[in-house]
VODO-999101 format. One record per atom (N, C-alpha, C, O): residue in three letters; x negated, y, z negated. Coordinates in steps of 0.1 Angstrom, whole numbers, plus 5000, padded with zeros to 4 digits. Example, Ala and Ser with C-alpha at 12.3 -4.5 7.8 and 13.67 -1.06 7.14 Angstrom:
<rs>
ALA486849434922;ALA487749554922;ALA486849674922;ALA485849674915;SER487249784929;SER486349894929;SER487150004921;SER486650114920;
</rs>
This chain:
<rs>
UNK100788357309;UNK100388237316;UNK101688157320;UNK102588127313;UNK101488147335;UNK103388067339;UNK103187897331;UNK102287827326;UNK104087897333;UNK104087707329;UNK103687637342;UNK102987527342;UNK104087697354;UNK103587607365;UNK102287637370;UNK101987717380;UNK101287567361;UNK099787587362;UNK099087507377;UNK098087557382;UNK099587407382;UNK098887337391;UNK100087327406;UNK101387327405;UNK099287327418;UNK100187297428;UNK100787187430;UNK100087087429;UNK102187167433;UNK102487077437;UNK101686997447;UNK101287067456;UNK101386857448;UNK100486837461;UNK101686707468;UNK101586687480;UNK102586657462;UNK103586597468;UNK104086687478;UNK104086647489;UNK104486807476;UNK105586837487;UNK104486927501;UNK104986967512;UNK103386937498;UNK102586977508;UNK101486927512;UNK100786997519;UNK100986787508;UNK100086687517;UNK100286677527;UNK099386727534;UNK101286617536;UNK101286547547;UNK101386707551;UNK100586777546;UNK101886747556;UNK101786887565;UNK100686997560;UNK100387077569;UNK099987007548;UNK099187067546;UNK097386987549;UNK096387047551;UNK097486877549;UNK096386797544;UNK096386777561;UNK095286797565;UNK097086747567;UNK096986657584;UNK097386757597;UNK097286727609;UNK097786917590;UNK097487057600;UNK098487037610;UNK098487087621;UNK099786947605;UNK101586927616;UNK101687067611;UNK101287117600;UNK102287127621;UNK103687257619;UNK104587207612;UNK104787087609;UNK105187337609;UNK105787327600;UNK107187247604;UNK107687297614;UNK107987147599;UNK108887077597;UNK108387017615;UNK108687067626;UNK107786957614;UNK107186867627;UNK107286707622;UNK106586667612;UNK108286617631;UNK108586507625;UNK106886397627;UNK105986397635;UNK107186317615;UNK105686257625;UNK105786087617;UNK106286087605;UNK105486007620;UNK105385887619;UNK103985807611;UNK102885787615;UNK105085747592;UNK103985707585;UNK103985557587;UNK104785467585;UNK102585557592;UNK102085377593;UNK101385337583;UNK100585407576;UNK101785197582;UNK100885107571;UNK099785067578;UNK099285117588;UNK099284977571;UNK097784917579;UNK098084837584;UNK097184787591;UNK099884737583;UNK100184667596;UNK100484657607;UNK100384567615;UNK101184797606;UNK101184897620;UNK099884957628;UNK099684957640;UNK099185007618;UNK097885027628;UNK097084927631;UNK096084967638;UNK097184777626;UNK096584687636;UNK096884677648;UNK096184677658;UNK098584677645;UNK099584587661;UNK099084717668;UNK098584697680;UNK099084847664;UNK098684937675;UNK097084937679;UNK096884957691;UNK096084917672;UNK095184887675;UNK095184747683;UNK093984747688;UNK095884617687;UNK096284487694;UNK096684567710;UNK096284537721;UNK097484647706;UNK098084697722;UNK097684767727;UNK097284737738;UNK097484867723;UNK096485037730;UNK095185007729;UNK094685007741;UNK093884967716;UNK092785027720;UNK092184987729;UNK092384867733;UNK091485047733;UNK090385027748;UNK088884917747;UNK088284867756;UNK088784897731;UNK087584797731;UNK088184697731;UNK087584597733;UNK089484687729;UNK090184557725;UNK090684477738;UNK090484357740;UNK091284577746;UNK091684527759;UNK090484547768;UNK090784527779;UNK089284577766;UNK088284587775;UNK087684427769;UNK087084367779;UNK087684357758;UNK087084237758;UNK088184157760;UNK087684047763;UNK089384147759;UNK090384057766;UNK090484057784;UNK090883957790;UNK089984157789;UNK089784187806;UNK088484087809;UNK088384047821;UNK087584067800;UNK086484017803;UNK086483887801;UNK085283837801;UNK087483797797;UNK087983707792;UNK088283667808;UNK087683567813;UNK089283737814;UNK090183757822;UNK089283727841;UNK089283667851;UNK088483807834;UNK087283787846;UNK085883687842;UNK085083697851;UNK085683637834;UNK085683497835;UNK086383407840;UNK086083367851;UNK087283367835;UNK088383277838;UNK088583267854;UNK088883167860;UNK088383437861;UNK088783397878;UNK087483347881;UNK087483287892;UNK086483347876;UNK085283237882;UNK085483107882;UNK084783047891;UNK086283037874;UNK086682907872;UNK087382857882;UNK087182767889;UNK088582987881;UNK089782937892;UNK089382927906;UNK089782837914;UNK088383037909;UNK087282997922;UNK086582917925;UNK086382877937;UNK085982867912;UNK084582727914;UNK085982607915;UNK086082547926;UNK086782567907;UNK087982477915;UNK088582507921;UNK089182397922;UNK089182607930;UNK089982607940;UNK088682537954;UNK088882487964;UNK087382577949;UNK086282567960;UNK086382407965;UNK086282397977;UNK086782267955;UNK086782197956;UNK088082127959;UNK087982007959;UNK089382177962;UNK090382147963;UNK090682167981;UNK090082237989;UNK091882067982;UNK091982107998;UNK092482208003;UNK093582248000;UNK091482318016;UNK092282438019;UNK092182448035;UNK091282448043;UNK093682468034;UNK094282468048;UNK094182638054;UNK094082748048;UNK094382618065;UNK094482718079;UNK094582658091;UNK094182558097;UNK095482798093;UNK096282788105;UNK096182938112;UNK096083038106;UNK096282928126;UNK096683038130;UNK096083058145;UNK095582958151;UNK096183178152;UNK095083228167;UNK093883208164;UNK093083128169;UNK093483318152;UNK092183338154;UNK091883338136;UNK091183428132;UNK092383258129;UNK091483258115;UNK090383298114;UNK089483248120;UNK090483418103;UNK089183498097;UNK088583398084;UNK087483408079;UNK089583318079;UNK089283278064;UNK088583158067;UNK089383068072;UNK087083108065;UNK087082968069;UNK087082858053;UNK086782928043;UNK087282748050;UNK087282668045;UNK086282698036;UNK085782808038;UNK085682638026;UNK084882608021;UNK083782518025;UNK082682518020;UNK084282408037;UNK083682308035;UNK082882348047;UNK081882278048;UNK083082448057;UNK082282478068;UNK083682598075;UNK084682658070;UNK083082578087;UNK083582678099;UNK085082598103;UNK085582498097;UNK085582658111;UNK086782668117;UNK086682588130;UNK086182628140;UNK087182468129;UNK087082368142;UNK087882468154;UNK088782558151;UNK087282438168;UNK088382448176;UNK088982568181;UNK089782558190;UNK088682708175;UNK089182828174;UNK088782878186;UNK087582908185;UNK089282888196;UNK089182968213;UNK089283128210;UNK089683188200;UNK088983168221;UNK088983318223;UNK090583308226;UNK091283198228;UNK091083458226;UNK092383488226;UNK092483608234;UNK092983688227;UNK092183648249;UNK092283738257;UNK092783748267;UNK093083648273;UNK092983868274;UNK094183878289;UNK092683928296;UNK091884008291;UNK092583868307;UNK091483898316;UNK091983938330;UNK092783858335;UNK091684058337;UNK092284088346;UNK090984208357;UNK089984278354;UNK091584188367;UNK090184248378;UNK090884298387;UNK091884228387;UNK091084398397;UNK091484438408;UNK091084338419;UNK090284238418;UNK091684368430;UNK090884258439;UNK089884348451;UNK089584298462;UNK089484498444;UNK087784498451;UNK087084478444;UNK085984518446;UNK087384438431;UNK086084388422;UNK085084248429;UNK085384178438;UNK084284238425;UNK083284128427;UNK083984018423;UNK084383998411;UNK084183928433;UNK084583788428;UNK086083768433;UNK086683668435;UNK086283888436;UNK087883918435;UNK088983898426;UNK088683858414;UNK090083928428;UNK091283948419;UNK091283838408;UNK090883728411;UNK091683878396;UNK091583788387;UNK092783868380;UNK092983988382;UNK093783758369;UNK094783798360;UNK094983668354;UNK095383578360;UNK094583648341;UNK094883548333;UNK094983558315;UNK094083598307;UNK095783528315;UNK095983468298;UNK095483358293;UNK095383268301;UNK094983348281;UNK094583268273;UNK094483288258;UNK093883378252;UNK095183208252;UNK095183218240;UNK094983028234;UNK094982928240;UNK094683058219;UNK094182948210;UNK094982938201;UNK095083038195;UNK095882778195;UNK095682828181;UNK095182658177;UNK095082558184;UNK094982678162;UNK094382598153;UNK094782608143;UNK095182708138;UNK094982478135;UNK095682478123;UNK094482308112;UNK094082198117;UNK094382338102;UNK093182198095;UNK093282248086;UNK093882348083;UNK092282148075;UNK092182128065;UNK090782148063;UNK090282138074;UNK089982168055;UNK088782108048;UNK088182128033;UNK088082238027;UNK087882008031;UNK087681918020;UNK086281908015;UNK085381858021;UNK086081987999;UNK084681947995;UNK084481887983;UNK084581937972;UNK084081717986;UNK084381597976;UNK083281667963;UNK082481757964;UNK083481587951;UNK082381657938;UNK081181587945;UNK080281667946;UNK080781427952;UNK079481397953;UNK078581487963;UNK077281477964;UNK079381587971;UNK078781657981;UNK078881667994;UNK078281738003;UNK080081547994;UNK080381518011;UNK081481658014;UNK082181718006;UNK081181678029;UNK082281778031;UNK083081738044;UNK082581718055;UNK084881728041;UNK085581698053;UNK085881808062;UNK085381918058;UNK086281808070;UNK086781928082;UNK087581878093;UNK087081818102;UNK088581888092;UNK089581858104;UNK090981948106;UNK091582008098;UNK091281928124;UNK091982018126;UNK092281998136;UNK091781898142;UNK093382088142;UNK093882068156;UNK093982138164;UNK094882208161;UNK093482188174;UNK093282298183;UNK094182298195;UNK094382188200;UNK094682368200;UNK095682398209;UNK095182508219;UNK095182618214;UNK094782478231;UNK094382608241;UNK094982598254;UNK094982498262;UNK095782748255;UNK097182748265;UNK096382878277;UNK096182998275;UNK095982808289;UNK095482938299;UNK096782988307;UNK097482898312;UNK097183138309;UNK098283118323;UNK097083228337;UNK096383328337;UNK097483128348;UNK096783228354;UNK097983268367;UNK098383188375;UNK098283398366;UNK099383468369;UNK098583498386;UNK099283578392;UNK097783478392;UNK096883468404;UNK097183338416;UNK097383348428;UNK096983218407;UNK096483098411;UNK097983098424;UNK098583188428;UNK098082868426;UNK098582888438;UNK100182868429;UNK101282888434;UNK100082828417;UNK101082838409;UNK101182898396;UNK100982828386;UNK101483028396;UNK101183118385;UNK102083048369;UNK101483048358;UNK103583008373;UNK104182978358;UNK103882888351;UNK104282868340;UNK102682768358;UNK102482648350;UNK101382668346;UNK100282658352;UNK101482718332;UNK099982708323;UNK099282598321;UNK099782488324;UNK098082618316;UNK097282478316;UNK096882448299;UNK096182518292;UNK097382368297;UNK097082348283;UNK096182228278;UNK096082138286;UNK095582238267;UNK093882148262;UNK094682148252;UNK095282258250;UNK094781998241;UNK094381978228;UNK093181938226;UNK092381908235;UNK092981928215;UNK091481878205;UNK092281808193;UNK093381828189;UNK091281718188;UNK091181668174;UNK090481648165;UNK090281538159;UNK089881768164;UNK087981788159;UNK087981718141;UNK088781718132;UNK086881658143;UNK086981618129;UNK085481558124;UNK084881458128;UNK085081658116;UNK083781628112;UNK083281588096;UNK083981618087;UNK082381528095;UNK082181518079;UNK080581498075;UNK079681428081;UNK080381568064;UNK078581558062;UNK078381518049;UNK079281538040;UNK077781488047;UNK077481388033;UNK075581418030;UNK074781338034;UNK075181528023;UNK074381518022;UNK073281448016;UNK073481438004;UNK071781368020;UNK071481268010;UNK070681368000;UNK070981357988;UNK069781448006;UNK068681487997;UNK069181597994;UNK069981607985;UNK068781738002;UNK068781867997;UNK070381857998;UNK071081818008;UNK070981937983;UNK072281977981;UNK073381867977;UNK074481877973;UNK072481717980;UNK073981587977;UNK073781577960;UNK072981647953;UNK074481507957;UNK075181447944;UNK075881547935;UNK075881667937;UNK076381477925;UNK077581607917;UNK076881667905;UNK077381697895;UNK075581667907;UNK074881747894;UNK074881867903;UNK075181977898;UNK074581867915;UNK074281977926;UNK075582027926;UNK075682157924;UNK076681937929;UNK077982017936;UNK078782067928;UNK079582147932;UNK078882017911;UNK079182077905;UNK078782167896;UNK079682187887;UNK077682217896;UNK076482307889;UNK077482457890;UNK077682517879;UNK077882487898;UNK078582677900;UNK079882617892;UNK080382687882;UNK080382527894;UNK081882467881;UNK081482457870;UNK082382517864;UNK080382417862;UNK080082397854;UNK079482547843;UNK079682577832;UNK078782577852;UNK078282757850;UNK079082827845;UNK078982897834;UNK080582817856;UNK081782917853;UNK082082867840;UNK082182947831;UNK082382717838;UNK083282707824;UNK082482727813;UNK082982737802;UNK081282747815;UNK080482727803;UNK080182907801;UNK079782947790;UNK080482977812;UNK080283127807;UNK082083147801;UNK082683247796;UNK082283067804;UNK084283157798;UNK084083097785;UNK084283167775;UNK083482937784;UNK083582927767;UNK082583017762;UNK083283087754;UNK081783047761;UNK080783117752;UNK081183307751;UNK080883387741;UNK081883337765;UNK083083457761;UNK084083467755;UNK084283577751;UNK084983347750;UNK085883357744;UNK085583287729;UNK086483297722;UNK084483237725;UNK083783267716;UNK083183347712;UNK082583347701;UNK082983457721;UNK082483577715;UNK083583667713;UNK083283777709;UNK085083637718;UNK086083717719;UNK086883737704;UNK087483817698;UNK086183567699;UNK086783467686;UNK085783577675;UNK086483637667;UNK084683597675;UNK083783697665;UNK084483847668;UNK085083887659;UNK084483917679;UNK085084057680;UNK086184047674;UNK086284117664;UNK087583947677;UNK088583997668;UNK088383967656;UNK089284037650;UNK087683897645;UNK086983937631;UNK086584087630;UNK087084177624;UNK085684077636;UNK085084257635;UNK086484347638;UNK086984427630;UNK086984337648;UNK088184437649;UNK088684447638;UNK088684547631;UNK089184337635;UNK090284407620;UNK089384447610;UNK089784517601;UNK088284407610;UNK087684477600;UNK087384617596;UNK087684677585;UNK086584667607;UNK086984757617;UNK088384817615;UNK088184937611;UNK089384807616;UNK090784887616;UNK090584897603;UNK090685007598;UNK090384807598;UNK090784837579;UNK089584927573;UNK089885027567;UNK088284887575;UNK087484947565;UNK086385007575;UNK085385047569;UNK086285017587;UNK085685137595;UNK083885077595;UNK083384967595;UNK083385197596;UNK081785207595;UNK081285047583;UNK080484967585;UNK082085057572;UNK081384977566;UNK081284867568;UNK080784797559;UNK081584787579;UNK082084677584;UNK080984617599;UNK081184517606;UNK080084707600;UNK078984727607;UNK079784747622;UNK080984737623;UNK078984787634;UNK079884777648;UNK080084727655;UNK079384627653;UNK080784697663;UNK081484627673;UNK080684587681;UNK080084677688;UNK080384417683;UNK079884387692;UNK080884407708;UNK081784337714;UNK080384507711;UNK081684517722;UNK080884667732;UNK081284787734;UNK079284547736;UNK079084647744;UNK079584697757;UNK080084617765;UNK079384857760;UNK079984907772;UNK081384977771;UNK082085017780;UNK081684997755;UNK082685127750;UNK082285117736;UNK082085027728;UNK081985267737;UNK081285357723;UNK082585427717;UNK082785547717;UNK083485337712;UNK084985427707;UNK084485437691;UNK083785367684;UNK085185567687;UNK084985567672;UNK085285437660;UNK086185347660;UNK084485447654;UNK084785317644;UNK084785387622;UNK084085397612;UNK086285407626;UNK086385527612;UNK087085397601;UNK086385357592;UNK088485337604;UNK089085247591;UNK090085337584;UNK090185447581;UNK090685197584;UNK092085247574;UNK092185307562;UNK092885397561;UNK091285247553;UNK090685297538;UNK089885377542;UNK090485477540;UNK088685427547;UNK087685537553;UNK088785687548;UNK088785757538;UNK089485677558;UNK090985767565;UNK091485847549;UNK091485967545;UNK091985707541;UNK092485717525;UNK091385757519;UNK091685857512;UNK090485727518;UNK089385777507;UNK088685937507;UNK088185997498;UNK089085957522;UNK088486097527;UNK089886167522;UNK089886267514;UNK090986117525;UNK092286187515;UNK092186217503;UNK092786317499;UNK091786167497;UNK091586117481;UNK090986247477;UNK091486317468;UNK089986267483;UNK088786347483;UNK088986457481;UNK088786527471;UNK089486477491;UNK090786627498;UNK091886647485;UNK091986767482;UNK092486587479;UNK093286587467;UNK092486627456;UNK092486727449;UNK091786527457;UNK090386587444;UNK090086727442;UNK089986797432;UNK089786757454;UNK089086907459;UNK090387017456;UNK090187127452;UNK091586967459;UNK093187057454;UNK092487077440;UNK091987187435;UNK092786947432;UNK093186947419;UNK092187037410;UNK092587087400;UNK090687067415;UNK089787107412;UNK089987267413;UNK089887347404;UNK090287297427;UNK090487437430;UNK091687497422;UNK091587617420;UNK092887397417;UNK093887447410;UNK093687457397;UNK094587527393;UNK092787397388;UNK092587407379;UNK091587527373;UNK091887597363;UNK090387517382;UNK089587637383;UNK089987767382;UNK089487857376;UNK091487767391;UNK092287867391;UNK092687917377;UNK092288017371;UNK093687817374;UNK094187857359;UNK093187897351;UNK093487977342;UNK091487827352;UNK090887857340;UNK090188007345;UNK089588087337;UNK090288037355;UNK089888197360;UNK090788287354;UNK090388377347;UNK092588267358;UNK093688367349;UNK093688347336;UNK094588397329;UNK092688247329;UNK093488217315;UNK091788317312;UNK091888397303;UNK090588307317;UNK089588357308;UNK089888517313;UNK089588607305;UNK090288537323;UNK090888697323;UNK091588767317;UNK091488887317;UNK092188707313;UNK093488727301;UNK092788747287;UNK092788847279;UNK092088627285;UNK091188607270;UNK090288757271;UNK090688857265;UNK089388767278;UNK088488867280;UNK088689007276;UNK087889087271;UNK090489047281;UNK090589187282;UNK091189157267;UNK091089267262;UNK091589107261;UNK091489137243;UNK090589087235;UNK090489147224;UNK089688987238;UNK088488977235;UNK087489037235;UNK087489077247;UNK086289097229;UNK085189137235;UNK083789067234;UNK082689107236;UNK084288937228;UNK083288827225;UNK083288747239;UNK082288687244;UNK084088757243;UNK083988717259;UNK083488757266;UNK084288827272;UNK082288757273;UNK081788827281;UNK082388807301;UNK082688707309;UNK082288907302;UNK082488907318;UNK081688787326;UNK082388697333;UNK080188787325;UNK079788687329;UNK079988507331;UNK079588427339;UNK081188497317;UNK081688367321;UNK082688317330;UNK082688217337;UNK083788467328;UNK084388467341;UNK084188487356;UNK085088447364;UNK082888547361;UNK082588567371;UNK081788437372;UNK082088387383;UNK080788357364;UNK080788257368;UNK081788137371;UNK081388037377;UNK083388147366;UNK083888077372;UNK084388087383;UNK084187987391;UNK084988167386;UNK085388247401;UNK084188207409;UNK084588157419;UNK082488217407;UNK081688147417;UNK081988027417;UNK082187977429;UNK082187947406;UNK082687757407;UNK083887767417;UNK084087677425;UNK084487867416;UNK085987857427;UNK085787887440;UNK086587827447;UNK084987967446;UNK084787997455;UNK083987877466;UNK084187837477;UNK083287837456;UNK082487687459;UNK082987617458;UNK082287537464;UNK084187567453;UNK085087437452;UNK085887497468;UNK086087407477;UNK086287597470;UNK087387617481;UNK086087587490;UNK086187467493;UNK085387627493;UNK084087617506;UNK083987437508;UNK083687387518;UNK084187377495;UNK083987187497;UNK085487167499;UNK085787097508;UNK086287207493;UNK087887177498;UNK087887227517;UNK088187147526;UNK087587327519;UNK087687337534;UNK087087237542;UNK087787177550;UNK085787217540;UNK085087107545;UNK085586967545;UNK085686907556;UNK086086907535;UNK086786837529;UNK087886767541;UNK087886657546;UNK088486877541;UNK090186897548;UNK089386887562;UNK089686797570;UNK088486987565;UNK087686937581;UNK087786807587;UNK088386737596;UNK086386787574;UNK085986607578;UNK087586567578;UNK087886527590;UNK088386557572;UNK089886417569;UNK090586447582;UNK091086367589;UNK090486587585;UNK091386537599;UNK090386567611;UNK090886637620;UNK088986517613;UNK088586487621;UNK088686367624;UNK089086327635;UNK087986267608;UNK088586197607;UNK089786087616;UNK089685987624;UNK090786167611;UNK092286157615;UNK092586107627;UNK093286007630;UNK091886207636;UNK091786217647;UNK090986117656;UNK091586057664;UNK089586087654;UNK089185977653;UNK089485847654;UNK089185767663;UNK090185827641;UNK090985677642;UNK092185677650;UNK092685577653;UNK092585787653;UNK093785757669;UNK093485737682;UNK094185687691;UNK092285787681;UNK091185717695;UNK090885557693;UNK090885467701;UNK090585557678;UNK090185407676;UNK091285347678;UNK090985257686;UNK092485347675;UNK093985287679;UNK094385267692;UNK095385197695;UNK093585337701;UNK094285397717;UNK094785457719;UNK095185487730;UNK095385537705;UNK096585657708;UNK095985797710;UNK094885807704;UNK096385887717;UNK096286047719;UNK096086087701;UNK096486057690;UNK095186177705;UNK094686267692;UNK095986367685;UNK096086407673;UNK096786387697;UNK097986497689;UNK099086457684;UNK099786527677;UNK099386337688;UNK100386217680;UNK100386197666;UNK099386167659;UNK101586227662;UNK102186327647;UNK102586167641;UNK103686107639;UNK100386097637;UNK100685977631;UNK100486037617;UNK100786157618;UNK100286007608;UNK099885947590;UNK099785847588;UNK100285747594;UNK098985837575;UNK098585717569;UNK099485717560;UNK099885817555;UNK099985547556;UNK100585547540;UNK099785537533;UNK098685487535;UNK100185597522;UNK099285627505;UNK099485467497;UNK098685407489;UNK100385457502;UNK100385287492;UNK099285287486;UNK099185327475;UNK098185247492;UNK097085197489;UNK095985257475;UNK095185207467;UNK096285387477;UNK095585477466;UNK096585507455;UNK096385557444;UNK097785447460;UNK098685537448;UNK098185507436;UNK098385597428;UNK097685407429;UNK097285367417;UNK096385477413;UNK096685527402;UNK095385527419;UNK094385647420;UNK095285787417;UNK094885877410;UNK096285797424;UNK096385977424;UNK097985937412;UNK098786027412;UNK098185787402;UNK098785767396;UNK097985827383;UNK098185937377;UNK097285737382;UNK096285807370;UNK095585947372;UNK095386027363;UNK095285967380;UNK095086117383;UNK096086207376;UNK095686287368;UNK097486187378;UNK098486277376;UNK098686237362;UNK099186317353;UNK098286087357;UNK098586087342;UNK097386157333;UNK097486177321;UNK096386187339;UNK095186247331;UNK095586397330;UNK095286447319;UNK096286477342;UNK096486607340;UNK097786637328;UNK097886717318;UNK098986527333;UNK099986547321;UNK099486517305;UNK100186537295;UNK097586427304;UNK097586437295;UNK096986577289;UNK097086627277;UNK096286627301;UNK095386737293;UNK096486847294;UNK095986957296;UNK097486857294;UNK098486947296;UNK099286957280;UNK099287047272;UNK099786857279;UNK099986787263;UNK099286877254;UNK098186927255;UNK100186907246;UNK099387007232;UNK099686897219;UNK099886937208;UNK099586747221;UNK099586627214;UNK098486547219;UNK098286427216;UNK097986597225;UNK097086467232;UNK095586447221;UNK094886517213;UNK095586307224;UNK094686237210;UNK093486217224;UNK093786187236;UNK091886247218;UNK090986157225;UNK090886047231;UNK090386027242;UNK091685947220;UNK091585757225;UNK092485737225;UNK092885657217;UNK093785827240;UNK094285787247;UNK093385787262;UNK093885737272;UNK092185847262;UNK091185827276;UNK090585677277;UNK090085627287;UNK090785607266;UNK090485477272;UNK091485367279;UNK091385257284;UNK092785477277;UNK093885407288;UNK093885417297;UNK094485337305;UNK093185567302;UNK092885557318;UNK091585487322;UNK091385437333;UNK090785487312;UNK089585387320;UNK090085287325;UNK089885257336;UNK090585227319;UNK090985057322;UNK092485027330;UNK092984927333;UNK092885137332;UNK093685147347;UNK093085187360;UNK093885187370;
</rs>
């Protein structure tokens, strides 16, 4: 029987337990690293901060609606809020042979226009502007002197009944602010759930964060499915030893029957079949929570152990105890109470 009864599981977890190649460098995070990564990459997180984002441009729209907006130009497409576009002329070269009907024709015309208009909160609306219309008619009895029109259009409406006062005019201002607070109070509950969420996964119930179905695994989830996986080593290594040690006993014994040994070899076979599984689930797992992060699934992350080390501390003191050819019964109540 060698003296090195059990595998090392220090020097072969992270590359055996998380399926990196061999000497493949890879990056161990704490759980305050995989928040800030969960803060910047994941997709539920920046999918309810965008929605924050698009609220808020409803606001900046229902007040810019009320604020004064100018134009200028030939032919403005953008009109005001407060109405139409004073003043705005056609802008065309018109021209005829002279056997057309009417005879010869050649002329220019163009417009421009430049105003303001204004929509007060009680419901009145301003509109003013200045219109400029320049004809040349390259025909007439003097073609270079164009004919030029100003305007000074200026209108205003004040509604009494349908549409006046500022419960009316400011009802879409009011709508907007009142859907961005009740979003960003619901942005105030999601980041609760997130970190909960990053830390302890499924048990933490789901993410209100309809309209992305991302996995919801946790930091401890991650460690505990490790644990598991360790467990399922320590079991298969042990089973092991007690398989070479009753094989040994058996062939100078004959009080030993075969049967005990073949039933342990079945307990082994069955412990490796839950250790495989085991190791499945942890780095699907694995995998999982790097979608939950926003990161790519093949990114050579790990978890730190910090957290369990107290667990696979006493673990390794229970085996150095049962290893001990001194070991007393009521030293087991020292591991209970650790």
């Amino acid at each position: 029987i060698t003296q090195s009864r059990f595998v090392d599981i220090e020097n072969t977890a992270e590359e055996f337990l998380t399926g990196l190649p061999a000497n493949q460098p890879f990056y161990t995070i704490g759980l305050d690293q995989a928040l800030t990564l969960g803060l910047v990459n994941s997709r539920a997180y920046q999918f309810r901060v965008e929605n924050i984002y698009l609220s808020a441009l409803a606001v900046t729209l229902q007040r810019f609606n009320l604020q004064p907006q100018f134009y200028a130009g030939l032919t403005p497409s953008t009109a005001p809020t407060a109405g139409g576009i004073l003043g705005s002329g056609a802008n065309n070269f018109n021209y005829r042979t002279r056997e057309a009907p009417g005879g010869q024709v050649s002329s220019l015309s163009y417009s421009t226009v430049a105003g303001v208009g204004k929509v007060f909160s009680f419901g009145g609306r301003l509109l003013a502007g200045f219109a400029n219309s320049t004809v040349f008619n390259f025909v007439g009895a003097n073609p270079r002197q164009p004919t030029v029109s100003s305007t000074l259009p200026l209108t205003f409406v004040l509604p009494l009944l349908r549409g006046g006062g500022r419960a009316v005019t400011l009802e879409p201002l009011t709508q907007a602010e009142r859907s961005l607070l009740y979003e960003i109070r619901s942005f105030a509950r999601f980041r609760q759930q997130f970190f909960t969420s990053i830390i302890v996964g499924q048990a933490s119930g789901g993410l209100d964060n309809p309209g992305v179905a991302d996995p919801n695994i946790g930091y401890l989830s991650i460690l505990a499915q490790m644990q598991s996986v360790e467990n399922s080593i320590r079991t298969v290594n042990r089973l092991k030893y007690t398989l070479s040690l009753g094989a040994e006993i058996s062939i100078g014994d004959e009080r030993t029957p075969p049967q005990n040994v073949d039933q342990v070899n079945t307990q082994l076979q069955q412990n490796r079949v839950s250790l495989v599984q085991a190791l499945l689930q942890y780095r699907n797992q694995l995998d999982q929570y790097k979608m939950q992060l926003g990161m790519p699934p093949d990114a050579p992350l790990v978890l730190d152990r910090q957290p369990i080390d107290g667990f696979r501390r006493v673990f390794d003191e229970i085996d150095a105890w049962s290893e001990s050819e001194v070991r007393k019964p009521e030293d087991l109540t020292r591991f209970v109470r650790s």
